[in-house]
N, C-alpha and C positions, 0 to 999 in steps of 0.2 A: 440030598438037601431037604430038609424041613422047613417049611414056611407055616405061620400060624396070620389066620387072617379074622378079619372081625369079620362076626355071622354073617353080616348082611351081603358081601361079598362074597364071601364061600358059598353061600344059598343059591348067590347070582351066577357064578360061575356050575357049579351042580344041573342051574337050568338049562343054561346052554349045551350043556353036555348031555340031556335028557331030550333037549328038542332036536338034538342031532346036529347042532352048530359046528361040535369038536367031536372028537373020537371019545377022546378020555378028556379025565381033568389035567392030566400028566400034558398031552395036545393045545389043551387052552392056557392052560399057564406057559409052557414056552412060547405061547404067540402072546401072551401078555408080555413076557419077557424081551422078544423080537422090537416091538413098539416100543418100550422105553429105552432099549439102547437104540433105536432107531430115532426119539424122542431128544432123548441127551446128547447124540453125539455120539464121535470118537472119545475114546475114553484110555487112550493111548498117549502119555505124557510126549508135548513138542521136543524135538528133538534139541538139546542147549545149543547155545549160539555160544563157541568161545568169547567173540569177540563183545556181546552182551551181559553187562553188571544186573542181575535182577532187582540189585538194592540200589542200586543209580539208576536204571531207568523210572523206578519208582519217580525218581525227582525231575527227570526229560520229558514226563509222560503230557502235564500239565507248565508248561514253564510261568505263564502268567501267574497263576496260581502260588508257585514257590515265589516270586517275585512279589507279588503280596505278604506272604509269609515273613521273605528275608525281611523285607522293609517293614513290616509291625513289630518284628526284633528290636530292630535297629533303635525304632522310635521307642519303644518297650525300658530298654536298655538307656537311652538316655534321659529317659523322665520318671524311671522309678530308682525314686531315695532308697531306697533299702540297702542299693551297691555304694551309699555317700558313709564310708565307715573311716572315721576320724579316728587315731593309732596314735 
């Protein structure tokens, strides 16, 4: 793998490596690397839940929420003219 870093970083790391922090840079960068997936998390997609819709729970997550939403519709829908089209 190739990584390309901005100077000021690579200098930083070159030092620790010179003051005897790390073995190599090869050393300090896998324990840079160790920390951010240490940092992030598992990075291992949750296992699916048959019995969970991901696009409905979107709308279970918040209920008040949608419940505002449905009802500015609603209200939306009966006071804008636009839908009063005479045929």
């Amino acid at each position: 793998m190739t990584i390309h870093l901005p100077q000021d970083l690579e200098s930083s790391i070159q030092a620790a490596v010179q003051l005897g922090r790390f073995a190599s840079v090869d050393e300090a960068m896998a324990e840079a690397a160790r920390l951010l997936l240490r940092q992030v998390g598992p990075l291992d997609p949750p296992a699916a839940d048959p019995d969970h819709d991901p696009i409905l729970g979107l709308f279970s997550d918040d209920a008040e929420l949608m419940d505002a939403i449905v009802a500015d519709i609603y209200h939306r829908r009966k006071t804008d003219t636009w839908r009063d089209i005479d045929v």
